[in-house]
C-alpha positions in Angstrom: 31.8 8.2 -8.9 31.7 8.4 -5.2 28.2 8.1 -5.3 28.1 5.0 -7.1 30.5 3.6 -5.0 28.3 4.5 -1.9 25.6 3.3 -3.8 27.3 -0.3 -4.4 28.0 -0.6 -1.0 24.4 0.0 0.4 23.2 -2.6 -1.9 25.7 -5.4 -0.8 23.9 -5.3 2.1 20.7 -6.1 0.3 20.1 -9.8 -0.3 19.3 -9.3 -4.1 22.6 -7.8 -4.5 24.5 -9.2 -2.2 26.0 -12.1 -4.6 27.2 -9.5 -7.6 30.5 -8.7 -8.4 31.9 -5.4 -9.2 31.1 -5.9 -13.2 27.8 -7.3 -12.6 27.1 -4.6 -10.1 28.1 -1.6 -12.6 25.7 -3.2 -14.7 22.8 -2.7 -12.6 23.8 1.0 -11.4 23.9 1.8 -14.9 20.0 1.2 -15.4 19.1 2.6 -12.2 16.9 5.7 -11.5 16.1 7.2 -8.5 11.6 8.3 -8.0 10.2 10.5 -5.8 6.7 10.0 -4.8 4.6 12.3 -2.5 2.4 11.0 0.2 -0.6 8.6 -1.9 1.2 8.8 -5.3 1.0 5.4 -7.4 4.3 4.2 -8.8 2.3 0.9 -10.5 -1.1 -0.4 -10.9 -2.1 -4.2 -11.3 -2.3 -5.1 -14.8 0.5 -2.8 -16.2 3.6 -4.2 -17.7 6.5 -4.7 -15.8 10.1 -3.8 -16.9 11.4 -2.6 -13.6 12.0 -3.8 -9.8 12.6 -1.4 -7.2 14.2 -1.0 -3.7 12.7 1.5 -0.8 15.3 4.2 -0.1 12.9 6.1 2.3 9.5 6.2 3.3 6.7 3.5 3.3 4.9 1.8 0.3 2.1 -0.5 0.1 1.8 -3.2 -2.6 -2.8 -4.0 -2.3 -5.4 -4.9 -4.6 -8.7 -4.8 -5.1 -10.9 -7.4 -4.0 -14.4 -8.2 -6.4 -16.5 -6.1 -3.7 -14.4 -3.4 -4.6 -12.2 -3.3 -1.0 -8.5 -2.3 -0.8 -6.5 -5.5 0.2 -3.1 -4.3 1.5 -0.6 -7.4 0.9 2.5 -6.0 2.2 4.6 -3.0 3.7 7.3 -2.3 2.2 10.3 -0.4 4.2 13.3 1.1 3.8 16.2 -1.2 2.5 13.6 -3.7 0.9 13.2 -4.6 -1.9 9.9 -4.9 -4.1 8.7 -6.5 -7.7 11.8 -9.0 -8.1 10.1 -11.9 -8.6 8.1 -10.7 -11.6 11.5 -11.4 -13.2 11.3 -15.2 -13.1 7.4 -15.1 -14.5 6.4 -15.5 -18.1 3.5 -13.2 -17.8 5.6 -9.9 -16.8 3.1 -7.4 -15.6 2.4 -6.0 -11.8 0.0 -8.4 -9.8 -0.8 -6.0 -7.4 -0.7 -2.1 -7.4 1.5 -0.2 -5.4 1.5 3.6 -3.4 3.4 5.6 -1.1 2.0 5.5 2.2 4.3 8.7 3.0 6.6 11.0 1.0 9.2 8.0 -0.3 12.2 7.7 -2.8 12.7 4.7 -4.8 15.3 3.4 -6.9 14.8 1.5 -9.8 16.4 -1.2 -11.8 15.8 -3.0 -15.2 14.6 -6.8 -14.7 16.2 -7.5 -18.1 19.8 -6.4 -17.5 19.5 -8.5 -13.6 17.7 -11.6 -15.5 20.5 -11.8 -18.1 23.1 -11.3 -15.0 21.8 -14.4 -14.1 21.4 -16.3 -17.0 25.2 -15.7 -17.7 26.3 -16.8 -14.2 24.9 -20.1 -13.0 26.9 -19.4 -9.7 25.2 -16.2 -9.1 22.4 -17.7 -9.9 22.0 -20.3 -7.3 23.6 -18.1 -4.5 19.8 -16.0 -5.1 17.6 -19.0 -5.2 19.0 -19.9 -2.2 18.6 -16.8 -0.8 15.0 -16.6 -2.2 14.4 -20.0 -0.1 15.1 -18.3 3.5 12.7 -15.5 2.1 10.1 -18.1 1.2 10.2 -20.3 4.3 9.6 -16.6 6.1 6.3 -16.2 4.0 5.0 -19.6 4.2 5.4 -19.1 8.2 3.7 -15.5 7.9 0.7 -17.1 6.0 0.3 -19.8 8.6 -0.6 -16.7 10.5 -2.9 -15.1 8.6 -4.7 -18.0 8.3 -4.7 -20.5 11.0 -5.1 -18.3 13.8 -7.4 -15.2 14.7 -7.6 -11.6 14.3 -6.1 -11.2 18.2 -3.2 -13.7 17.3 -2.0 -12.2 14.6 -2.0 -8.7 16.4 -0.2 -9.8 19.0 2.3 -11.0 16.8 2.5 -8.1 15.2 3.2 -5.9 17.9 5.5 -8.6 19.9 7.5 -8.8 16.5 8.2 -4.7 16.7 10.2 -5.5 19.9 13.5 -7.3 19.7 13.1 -11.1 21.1 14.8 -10.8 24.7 12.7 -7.8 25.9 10.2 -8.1 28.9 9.4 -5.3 30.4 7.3 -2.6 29.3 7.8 -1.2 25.8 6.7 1.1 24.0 5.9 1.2 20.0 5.1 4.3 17.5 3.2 3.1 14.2 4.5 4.6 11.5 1.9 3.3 9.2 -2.0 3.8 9.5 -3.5 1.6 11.3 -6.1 1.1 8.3 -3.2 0.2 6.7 -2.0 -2.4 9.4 -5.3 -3.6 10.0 -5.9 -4.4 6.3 -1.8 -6.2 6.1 -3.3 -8.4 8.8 -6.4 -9.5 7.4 -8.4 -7.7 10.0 -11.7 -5.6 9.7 -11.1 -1.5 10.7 -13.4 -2.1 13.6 -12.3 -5.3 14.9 -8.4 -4.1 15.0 -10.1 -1.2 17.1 -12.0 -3.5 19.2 -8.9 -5.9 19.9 -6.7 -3.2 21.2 -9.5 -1.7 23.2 -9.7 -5.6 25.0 -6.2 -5.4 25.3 -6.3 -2.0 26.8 -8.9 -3.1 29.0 -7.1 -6.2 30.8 -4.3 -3.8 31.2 -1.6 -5.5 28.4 -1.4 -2.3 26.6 -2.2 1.1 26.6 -2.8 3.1 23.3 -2.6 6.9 22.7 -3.3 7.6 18.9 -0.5 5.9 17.2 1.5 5.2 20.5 1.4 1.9 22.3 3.0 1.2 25.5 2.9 -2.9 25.7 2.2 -3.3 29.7 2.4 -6.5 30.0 4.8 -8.4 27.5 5.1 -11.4 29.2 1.0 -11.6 29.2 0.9 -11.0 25.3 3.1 -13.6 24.7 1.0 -15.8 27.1 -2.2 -15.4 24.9 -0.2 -17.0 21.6 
């Protein structure tokens, strides 16, 4: 019991959950299961059914596809305290667009889409309290695609290191990757070599300084000079 109620309180802090009440919450901890998966282990592939949504516990998972040519397209990082395969819930065609692995040992909980749709469909006040929570999430994408494409492969580095610091830092910093940098590279729509290249420019005009998965950012005033 205690460990439900623990449970419950970690996922009020969890914008899917945040707008349940105690009923409707029960209701959801009574379909959830908790998945370990070792480092590379699949939990879905593209293509397969869906029935459930999950929520990171530990770890790191990547949700990629497969280009025509055969390449791994990683689409996003998913981190502890997120939340991942929700939205399949509002489409007709319920199956997994993209596939999903553990980058690192993880555990996952997992919940039944059914029992949270009908949640919804009986409570038009919860309801809107997640759409409009699913707005804020949306205007984050549509800015994180603006990225990705209107801007080049050194742009949306930067970003992505500057955005591991919190906003009012200046001086030097420094930053452990605790995913691949494959892994990054391939999240920011960047070519192995060229992310290799881009921090070895960087490196070179003295903004950072890398050691294996270790960057020290120099210079943070000069990154954010180049965006």
């Amino acid at each position: 019991m205690k460990s439900e109620q623990a449970l419950a309180a970690q996922l009020k802090a969890i914008y899917l959950f945040e707008m349940l009440d105690d009923k409707q919450m029960d209701k959801m901890l009574q379909t959830s299961t908790t998945i370990q998966l070792a480092a590379r282990e699949t939990l879905f592939e593209a293509g397969q059914p869906a029935q459930r949504f999950y929520l990171l516990k530990s770890g790191q998972i990547k949700l990629y596809c497969i280009s025509a040519d055969g390449d791994e397209k990683v689409m996003e990082i998913i981190h502890p305290s997120q939340t991942f395969a929700e939205a399949i819930i509002f489409m007709r065609n319920q199956v997994y667009p993209l596939s999903s692995e553990a980058i690192k040992k993880s555990e996952v909980l997992s919940f039944s889409m059914q029992t949270f749709k009908e949640i919804l469909e009986q409570s038009t006040e919860t309801c809107f309290h997640l759409m409009a929570n699913m707005s804020r999430r949306l205007h984050a994408r549509i800015h994180e695609i603006n990225n990705l494409t209107l801007h080049n492969a050194t742009y949306r580095l930067v970003v992505f290191l500057l955005d591991q610091l919190p906003a009012d830092v200046v001086a030097l910093s420094e930053i452990h990757l605790t995913t691949p940098k494959s892994v990054v590279a391939s999240r920011l729509a960047i070519q192995p070599e060229t992310f290799s290249r881009i921090l070895t420019r960087l490196s070179r005009n003295g903004l950072i300084d890398v050691h294996g998965n270790d960057i020290t950012l120099l210079d943070v005033d000069g990154l954010r000079e180049l965006l």
